[in-house]
Backbone bond lengths (Angstrom), bond angles and torsions (degrees), N, CA, C in turn:
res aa  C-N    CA-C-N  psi(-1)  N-CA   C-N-CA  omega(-1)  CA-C   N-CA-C  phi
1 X - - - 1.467 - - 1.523 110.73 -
2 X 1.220 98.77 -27.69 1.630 111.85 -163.76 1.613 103.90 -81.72
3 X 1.488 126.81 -27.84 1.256 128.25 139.10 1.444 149.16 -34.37
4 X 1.430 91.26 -51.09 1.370 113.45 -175.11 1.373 106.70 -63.57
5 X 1.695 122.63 -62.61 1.021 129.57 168.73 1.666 130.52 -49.08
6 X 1.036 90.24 -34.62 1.995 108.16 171.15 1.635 97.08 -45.97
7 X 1.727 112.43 -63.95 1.080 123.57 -173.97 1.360 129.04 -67.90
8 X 1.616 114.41 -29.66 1.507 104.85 159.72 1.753 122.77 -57.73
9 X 1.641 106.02 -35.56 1.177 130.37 -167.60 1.642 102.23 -58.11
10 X 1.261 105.24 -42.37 1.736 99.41 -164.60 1.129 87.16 -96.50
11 X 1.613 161.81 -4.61 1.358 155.84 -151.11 1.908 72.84 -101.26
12 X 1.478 115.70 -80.65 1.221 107.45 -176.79 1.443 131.06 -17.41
13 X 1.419 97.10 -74.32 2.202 99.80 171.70 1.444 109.84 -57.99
14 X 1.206 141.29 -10.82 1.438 125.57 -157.41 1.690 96.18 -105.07
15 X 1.946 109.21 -14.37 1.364 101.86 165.93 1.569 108.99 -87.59
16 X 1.303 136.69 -9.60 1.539 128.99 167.74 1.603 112.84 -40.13
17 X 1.335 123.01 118.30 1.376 105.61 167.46 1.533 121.97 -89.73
18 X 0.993 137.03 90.18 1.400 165.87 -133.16 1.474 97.63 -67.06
19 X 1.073 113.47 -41.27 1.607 123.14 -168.20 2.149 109.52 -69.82
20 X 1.641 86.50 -25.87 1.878 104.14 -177.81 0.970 131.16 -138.65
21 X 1.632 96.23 8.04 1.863 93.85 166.25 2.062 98.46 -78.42
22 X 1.608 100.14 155.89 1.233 111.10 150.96 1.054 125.71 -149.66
23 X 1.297 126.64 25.94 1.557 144.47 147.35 1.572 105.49 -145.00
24 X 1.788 105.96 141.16 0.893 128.13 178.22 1.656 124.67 -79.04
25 X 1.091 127.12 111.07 1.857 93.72 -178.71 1.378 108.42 -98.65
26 X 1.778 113.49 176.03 1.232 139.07 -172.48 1.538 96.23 -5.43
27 X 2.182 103.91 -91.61 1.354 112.38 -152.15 1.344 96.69 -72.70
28 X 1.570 158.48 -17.67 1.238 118.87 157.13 1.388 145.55 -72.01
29 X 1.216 111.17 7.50 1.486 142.47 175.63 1.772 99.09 -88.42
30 X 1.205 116.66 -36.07 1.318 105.08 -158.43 1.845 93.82 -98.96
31 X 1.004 103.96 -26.76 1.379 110.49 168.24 1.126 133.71 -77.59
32 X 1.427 107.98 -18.06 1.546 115.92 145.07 1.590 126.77 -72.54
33 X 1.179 106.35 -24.30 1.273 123.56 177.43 1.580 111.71 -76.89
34 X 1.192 121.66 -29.54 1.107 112.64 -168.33 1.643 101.16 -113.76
35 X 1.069 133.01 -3.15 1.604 157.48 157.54 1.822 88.81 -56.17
36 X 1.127 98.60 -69.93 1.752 100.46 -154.88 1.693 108.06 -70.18
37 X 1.101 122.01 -22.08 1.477 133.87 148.08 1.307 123.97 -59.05
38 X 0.924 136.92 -14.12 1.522 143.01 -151.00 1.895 88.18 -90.67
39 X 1.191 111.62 137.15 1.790 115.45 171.47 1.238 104.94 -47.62
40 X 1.133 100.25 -65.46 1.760 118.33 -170.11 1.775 114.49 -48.44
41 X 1.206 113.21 -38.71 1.704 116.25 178.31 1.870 99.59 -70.79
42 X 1.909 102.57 -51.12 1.288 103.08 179.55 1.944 117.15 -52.50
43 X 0.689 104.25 -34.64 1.669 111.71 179.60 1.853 96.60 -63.33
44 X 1.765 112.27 -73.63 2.020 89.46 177.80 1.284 109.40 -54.81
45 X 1.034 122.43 -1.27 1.459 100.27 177.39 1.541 111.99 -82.89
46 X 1.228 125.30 -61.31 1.210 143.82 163.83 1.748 108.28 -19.44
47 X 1.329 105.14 -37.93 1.302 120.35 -175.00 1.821 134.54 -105.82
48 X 2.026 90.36 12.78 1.007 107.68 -168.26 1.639 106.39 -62.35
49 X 0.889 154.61 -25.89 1.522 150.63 170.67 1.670 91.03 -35.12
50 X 0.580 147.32 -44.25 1.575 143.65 -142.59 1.777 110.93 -96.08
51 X 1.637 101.70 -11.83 1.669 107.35 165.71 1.689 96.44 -154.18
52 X 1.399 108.31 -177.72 0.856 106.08 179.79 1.562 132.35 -124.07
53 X 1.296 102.21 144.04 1.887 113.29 -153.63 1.026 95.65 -168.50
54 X 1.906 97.70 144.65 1.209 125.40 -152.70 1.704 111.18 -85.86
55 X 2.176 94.31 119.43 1.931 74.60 176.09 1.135 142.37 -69.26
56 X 1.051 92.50 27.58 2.008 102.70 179.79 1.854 108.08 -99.36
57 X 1.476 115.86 -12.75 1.461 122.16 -176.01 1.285 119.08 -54.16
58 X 1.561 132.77 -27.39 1.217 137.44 -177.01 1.325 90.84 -85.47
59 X 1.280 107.58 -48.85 2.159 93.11 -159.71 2.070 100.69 -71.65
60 X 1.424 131.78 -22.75 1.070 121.26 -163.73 2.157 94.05 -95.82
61 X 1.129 116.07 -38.62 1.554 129.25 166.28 1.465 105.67 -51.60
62 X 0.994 136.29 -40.67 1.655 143.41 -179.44 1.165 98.42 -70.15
63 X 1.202 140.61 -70.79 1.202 172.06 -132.25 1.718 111.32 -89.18
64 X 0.818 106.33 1.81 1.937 111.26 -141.03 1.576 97.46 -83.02
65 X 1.696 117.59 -45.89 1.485 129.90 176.43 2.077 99.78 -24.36
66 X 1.494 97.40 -66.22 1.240 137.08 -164.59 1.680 109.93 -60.39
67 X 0.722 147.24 -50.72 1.874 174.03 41.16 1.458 93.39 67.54
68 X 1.597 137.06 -69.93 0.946 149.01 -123.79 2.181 97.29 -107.31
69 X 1.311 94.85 -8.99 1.671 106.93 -178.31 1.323 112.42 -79.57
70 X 1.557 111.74 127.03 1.538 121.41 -177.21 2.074 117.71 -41.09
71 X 1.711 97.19 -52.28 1.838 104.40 144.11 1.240 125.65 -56.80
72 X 1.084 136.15 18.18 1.449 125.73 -170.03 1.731 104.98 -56.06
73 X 1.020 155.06 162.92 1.579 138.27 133.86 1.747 81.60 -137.88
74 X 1.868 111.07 139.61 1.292 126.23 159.26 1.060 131.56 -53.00
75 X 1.392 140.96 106.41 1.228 146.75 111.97 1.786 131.70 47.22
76 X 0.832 130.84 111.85 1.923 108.26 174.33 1.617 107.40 -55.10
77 X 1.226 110.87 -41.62 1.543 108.14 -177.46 1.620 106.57 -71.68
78 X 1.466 115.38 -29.41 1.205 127.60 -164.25 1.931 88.63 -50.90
79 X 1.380 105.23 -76.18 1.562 135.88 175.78 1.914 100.82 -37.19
80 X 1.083 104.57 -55.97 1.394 103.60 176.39 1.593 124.17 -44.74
81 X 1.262 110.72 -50.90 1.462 118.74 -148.56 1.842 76.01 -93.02
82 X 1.074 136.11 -20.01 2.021 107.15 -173.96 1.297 111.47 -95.51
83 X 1.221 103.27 130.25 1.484 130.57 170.87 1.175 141.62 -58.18
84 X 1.353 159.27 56.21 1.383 121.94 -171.09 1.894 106.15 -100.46
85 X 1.015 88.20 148.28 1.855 98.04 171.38 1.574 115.08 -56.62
86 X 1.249 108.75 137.66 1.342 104.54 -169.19 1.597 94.29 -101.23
87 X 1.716 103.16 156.59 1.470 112.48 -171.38 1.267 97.34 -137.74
88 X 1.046 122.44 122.25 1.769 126.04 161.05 1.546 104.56 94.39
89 X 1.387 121.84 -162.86 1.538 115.27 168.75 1.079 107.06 -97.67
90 X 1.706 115.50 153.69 1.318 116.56 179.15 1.712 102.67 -134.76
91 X 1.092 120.82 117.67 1.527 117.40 178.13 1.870 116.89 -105.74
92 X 1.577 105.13 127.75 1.456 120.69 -168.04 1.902 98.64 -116.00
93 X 1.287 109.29 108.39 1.430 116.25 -166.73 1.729 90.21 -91.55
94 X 1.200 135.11 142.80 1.414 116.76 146.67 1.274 103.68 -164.64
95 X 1.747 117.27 167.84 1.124 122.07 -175.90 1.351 128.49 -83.97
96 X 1.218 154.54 126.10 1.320 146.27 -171.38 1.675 107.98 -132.46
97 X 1.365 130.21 118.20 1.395 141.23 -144.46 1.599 104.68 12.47
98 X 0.949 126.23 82.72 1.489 114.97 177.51 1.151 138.91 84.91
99 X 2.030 104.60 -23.24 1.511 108.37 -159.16 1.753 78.12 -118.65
100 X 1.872 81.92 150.10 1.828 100.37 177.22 1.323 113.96 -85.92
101 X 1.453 119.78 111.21 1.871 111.81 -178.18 1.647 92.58 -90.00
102 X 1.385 95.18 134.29 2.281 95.80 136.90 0.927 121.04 -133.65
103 X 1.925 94.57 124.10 0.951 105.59 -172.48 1.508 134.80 -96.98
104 X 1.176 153.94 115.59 2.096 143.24 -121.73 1.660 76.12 -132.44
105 X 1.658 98.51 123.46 1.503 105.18 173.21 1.917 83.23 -110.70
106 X 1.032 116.55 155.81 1.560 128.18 -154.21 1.876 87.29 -145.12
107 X 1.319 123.06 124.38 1.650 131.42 151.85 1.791 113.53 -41.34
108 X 1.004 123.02 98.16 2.030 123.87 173.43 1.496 97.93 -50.61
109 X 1.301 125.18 -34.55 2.089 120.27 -156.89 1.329 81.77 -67.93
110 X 1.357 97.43 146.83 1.307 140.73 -162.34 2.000 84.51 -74.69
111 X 1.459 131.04 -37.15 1.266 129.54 176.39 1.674 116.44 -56.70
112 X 1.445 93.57 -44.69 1.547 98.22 -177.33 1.784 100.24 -88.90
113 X 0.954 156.25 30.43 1.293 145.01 173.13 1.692 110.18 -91.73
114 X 1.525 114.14 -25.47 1.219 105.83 176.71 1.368 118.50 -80.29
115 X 1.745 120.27 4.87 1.799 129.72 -173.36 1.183 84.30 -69.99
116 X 1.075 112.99 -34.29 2.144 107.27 -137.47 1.392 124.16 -115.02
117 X 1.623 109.52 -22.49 1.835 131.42 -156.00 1.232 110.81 -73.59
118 X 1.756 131.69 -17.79 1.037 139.26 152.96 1.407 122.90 -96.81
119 X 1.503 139.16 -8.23 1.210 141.80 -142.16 1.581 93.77 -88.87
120 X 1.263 116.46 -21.52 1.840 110.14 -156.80 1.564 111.84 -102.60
121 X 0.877 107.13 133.20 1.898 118.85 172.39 2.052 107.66 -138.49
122 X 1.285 122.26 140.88 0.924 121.62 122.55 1.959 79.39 87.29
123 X 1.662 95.67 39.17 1.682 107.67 -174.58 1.497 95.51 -95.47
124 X 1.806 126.73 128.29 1.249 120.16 164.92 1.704 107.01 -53.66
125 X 1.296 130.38 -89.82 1.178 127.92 -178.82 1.675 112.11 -105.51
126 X 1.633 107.13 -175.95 1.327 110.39 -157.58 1.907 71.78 -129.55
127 X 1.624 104.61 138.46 1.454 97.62 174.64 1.942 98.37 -110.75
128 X 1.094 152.44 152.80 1.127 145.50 177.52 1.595 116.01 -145.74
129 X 1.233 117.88 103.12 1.229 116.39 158.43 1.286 141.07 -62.26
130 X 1.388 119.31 144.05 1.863 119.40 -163.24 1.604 77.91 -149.39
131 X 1.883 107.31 113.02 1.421 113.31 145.02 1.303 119.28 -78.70
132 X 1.380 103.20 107.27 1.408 115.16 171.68 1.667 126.55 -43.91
133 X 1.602 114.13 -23.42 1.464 116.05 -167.91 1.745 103.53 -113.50
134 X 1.427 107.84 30.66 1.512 119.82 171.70 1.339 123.03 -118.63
135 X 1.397 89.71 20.38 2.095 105.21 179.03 1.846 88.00 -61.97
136 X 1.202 117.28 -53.26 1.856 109.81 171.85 1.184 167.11 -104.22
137 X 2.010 76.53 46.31 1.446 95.18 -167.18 1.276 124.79 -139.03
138 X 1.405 138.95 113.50 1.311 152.43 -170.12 1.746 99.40 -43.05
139 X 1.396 103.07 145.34 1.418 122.60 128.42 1.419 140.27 -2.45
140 X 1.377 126.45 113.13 1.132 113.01 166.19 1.956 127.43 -68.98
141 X 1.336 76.13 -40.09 1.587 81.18 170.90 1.226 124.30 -86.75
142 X 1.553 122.63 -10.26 1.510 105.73 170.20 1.895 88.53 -164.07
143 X 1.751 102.83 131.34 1.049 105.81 -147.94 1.933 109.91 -129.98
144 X 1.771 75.57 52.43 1.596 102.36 143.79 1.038 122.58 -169.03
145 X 1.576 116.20 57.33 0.947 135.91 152.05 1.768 136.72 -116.63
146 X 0.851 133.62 77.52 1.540 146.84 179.00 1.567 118.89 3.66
147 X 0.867 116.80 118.94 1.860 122.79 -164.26 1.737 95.21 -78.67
148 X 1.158 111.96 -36.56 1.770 87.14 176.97 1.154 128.60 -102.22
149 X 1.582 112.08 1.06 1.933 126.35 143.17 1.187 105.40 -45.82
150 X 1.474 128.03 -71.56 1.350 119.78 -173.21 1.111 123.26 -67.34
151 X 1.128 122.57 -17.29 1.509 114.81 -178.53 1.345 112.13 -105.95
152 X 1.303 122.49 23.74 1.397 143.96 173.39 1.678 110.27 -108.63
153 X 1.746 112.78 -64.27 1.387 101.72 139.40 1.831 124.13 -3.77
154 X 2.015 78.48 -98.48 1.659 84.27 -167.32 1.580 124.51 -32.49
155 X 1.821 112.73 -37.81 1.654 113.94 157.67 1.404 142.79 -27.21
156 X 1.181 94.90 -54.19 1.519 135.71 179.28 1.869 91.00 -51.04
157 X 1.435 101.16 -82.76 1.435 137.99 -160.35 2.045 85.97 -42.85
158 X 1.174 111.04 -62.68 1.578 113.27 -158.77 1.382 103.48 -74.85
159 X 1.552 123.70 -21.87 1.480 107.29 -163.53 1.426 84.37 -82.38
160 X 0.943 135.99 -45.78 1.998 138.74 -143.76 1.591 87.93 -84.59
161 X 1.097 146.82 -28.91 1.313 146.41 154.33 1.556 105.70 -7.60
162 X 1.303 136.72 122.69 1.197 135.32 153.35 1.479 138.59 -67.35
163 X 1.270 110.72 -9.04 1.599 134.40 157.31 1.776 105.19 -55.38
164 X 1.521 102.88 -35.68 1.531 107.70 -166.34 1.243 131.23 -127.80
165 X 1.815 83.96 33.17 2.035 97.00 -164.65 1.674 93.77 -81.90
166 X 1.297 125.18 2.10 1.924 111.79 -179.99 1.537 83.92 -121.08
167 X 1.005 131.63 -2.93 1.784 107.12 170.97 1.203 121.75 -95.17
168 X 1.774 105.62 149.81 1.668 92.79 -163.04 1.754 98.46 -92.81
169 X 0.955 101.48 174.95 1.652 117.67 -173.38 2.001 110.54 -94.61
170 X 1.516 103.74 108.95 1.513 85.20 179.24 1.711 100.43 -110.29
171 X 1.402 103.90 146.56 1.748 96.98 -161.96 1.476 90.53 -137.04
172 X 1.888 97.45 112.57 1.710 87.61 163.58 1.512 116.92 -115.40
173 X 0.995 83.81 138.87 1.981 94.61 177.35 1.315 127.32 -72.41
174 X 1.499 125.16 46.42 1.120 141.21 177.46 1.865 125.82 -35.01
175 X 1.482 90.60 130.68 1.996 104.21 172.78 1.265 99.78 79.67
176 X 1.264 119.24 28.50 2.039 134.31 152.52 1.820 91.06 -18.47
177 X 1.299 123.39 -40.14 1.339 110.42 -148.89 1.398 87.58 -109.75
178 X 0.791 140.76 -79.99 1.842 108.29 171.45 1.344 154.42 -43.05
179 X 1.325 110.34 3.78 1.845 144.46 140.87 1.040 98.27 -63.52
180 X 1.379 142.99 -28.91 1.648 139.65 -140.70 1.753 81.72 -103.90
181 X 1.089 107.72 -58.83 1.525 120.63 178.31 1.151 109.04 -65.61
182 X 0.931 149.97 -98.67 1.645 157.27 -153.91 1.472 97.54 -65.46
183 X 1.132 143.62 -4.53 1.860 135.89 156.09 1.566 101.97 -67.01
184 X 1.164 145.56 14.38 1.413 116.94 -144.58 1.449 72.46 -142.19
185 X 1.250 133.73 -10.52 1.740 132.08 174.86 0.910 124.41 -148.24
186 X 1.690 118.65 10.50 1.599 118.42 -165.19 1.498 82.78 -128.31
187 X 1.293 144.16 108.40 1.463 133.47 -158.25 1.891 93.39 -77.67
188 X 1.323 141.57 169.71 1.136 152.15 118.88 1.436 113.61 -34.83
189 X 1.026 112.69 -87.62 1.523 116.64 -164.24 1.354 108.61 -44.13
190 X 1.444 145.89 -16.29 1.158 154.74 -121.89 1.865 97.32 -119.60
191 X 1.413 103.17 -10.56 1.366 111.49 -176.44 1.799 111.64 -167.37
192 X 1.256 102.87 4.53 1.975 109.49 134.52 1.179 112.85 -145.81
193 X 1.272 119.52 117.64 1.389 129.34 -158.36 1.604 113.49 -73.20
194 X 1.678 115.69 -30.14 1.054 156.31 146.36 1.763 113.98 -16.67
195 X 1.048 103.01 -23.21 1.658 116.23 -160.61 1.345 106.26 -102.37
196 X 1.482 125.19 113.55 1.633 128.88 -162.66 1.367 111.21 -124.54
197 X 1.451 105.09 4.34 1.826 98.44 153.25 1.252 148.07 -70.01
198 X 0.982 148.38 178.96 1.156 150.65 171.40 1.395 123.22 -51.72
199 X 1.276 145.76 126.62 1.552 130.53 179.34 1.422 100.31 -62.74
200 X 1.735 109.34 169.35 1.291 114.55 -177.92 1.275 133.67 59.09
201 X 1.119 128.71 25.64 1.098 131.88 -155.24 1.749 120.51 -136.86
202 X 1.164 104.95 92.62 1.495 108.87 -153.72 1.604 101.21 -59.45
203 X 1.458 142.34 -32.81 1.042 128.37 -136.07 1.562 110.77 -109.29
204 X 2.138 80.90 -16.09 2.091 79.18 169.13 1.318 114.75 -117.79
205 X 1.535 105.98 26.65 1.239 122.90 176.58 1.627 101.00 -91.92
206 X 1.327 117.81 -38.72 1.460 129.12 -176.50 1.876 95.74 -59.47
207 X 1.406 94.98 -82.15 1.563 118.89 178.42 1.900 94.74 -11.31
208 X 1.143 115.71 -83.66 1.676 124.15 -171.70 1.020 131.26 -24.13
209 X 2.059 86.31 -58.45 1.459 98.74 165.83 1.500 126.69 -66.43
210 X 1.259 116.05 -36.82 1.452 115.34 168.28 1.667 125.08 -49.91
211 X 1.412 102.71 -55.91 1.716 111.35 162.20 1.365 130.94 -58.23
212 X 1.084 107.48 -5.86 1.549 114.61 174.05 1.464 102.63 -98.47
213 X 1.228 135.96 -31.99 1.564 125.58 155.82 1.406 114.33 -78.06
214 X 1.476 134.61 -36.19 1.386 112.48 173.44 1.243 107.65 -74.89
215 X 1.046 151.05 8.50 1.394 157.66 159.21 1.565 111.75 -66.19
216 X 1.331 103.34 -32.59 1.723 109.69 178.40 1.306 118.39 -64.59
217 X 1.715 104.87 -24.73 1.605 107.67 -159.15 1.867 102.47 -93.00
218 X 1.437 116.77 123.67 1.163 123.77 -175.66 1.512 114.90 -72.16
219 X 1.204 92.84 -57.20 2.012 102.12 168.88 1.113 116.71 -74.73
220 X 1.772 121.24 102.66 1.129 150.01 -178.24 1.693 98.05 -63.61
221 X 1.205 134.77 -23.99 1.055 133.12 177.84 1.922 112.83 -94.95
222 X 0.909 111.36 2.28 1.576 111.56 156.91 1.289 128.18 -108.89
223 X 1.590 111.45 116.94 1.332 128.55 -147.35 1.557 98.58 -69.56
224 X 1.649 122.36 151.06 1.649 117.57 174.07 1.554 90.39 -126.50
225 X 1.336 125.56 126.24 1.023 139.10 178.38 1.450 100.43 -84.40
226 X 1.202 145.84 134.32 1.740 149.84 -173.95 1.146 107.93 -148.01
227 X 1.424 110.82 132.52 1.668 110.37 -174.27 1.831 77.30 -163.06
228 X 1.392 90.96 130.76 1.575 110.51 157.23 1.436 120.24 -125.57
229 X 1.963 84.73 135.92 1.578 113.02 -168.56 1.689 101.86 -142.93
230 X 1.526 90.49 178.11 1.313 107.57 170.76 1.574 117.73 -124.79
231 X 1.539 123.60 178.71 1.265 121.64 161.75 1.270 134.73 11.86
232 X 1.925 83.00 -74.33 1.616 107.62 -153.97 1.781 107.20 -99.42
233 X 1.192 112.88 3.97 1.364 113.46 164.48 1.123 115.45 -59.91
234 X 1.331 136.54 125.09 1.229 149.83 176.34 1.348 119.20 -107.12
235 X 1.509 114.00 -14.02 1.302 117.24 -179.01 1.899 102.13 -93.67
236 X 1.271 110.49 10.91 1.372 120.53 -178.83 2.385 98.45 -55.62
237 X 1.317 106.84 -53.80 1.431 98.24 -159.54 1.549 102.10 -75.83
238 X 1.474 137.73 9.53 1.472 155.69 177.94 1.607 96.51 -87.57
239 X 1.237 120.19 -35.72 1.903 124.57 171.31 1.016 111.71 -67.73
240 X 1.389 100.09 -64.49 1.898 94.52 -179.23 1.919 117.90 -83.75
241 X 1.064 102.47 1.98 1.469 98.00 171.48 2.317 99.10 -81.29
242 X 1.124 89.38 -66.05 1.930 85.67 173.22 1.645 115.19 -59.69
243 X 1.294 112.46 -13.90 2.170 106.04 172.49 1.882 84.96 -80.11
244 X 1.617 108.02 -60.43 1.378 87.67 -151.93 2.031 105.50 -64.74
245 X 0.908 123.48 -42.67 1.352 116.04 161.25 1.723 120.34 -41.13
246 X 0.950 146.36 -1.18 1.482 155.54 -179.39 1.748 95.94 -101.40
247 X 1.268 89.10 -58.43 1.900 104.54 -170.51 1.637 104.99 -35.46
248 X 1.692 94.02 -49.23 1.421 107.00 -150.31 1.813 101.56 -78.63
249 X 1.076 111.11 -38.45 1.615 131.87 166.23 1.793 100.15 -39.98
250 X 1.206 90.22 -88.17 1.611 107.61 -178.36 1.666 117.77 -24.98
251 X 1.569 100.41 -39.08 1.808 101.68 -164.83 1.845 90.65 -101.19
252 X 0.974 128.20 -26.96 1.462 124.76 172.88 1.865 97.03 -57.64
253 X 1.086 95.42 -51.25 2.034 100.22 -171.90 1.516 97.76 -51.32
254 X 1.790 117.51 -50.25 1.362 106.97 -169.99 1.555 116.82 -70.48
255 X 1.175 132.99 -19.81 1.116 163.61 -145.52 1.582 96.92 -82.74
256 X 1.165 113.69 -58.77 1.675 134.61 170.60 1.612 113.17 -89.69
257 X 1.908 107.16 24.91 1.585 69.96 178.80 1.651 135.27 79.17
258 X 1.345 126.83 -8.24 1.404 114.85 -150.20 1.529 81.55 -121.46
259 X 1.378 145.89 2.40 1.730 134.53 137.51 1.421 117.21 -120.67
């Protein structure tokens, strides 16, 4: 029975046209609801490392009653946690006490890296994200290869860049709180062999991961600013407003001589 219904359930959502719905009604709400309950969905889920899906699916699938209300209006976290992949350059100008930031969000896929890999000169800092809870998880584009190899690489590759030998490096260690979760069954060592801590262990699980990117940087004399967060940190643009203010200090000092 428990089949049968599975199968009306996904026949239902798979007629939503995704691209033009903008309200949900009753039975596709409940059929999502009862989809995301189902053992069998809970099991790929459990096993999501193995394709790829968005970590925001449990918190917006949980959530759905709520989401799914004719009043609905989004959330800061709501806004926070959705994703889309960035394509091409995108520039975010804004003011922060007085001073004008721009800010260039740049595509990471290995497709979009050729928009951008020459475009930059004369960048105060380099900001770089590292999902912390992708120590076990392949590639979209090629899927046996390790998502925080490459994006450890790509680190490597951008700091030693000569476009960016005076900019400082700001590195956040993003989804602290789903490392917190997925350390407790996804072992470390199990996919860097390299790793001689303890299982389970959120705090030298962080540590590793952090040293395995400052490990990338050759010039011991270029500062890496590191701060790990998640999502919903908001005090995230308060980091890079005091790194990039340090940066700017620091290279005025060299500038004159005075370190």
């Amino acid at each position: 029975m428990r089949s049968v219904f599975g199968k009306e359930n996904a026949q239902i959502i798979k007629e939503v046209e995704v691209d033009k719905v903008s309200v949900l009604c009753r039975d596709q709400v409940e059929a999502i609801k009862q989809l995301w309950q189902d053992p069998g969905i809970q099991e790929c889920y459990d096993r999501r490392r193995e394709y790829q899906l968005s970590d925001s699916a449990k918190y917006y699938l949980t959530d759905i009653d709520r989401i799914a209300m004719p009043s609905f209006v989004p959330t800061q976290q709501d806004v926070l946690r959705v994703r889309v992949p960035t394509t091409g350059i995108i520039e975010y100008p804004f003011d922060l006490e007085n001073i004008i930031f721009r800010m260039v969000d740049v595509g990471g896929q290995r497709s979009e890296r050729r928009k951008w890999i020459h475009c930059f000169e004369s960048v105060t800092s380099i900001i770089f994200l590292v999902a912390l809870s992708e120590y076990d998880q392949v590639l979209a584009e090629c899927d046996n290869e390790n998502r925080m190899e490459e994006s450890k690489a790509l680190f490597k590759t951008i700091i030693t860049y000569p476009w960016f030998l005076n900019s400082s490096v700001i590195l956040f260690l993003n989804k602290k709180d789903l490392l917190e979760e997925k350390i407790m069954y996804s072992h470390l060592i199990s996919y860097f062999p390299e790793y001689t801590g303890p299982k389970q262990d959120v705090k030298a699980a962080r540590d590793f991961i952090l040293k395995l990117y400052q490990d990338q940087n050759p010039d011991k004399e270029k500062v890496i600013y590191s701060h790990f967060t998640c999502a919903t940190d908001t005090e995230n643009i308060r980091f890079v407003f005091a790194a990039v203010k340090d940066t700017i200090l620091q290279l005025n000092l060299r500038e004159f001589n005075l370190v």
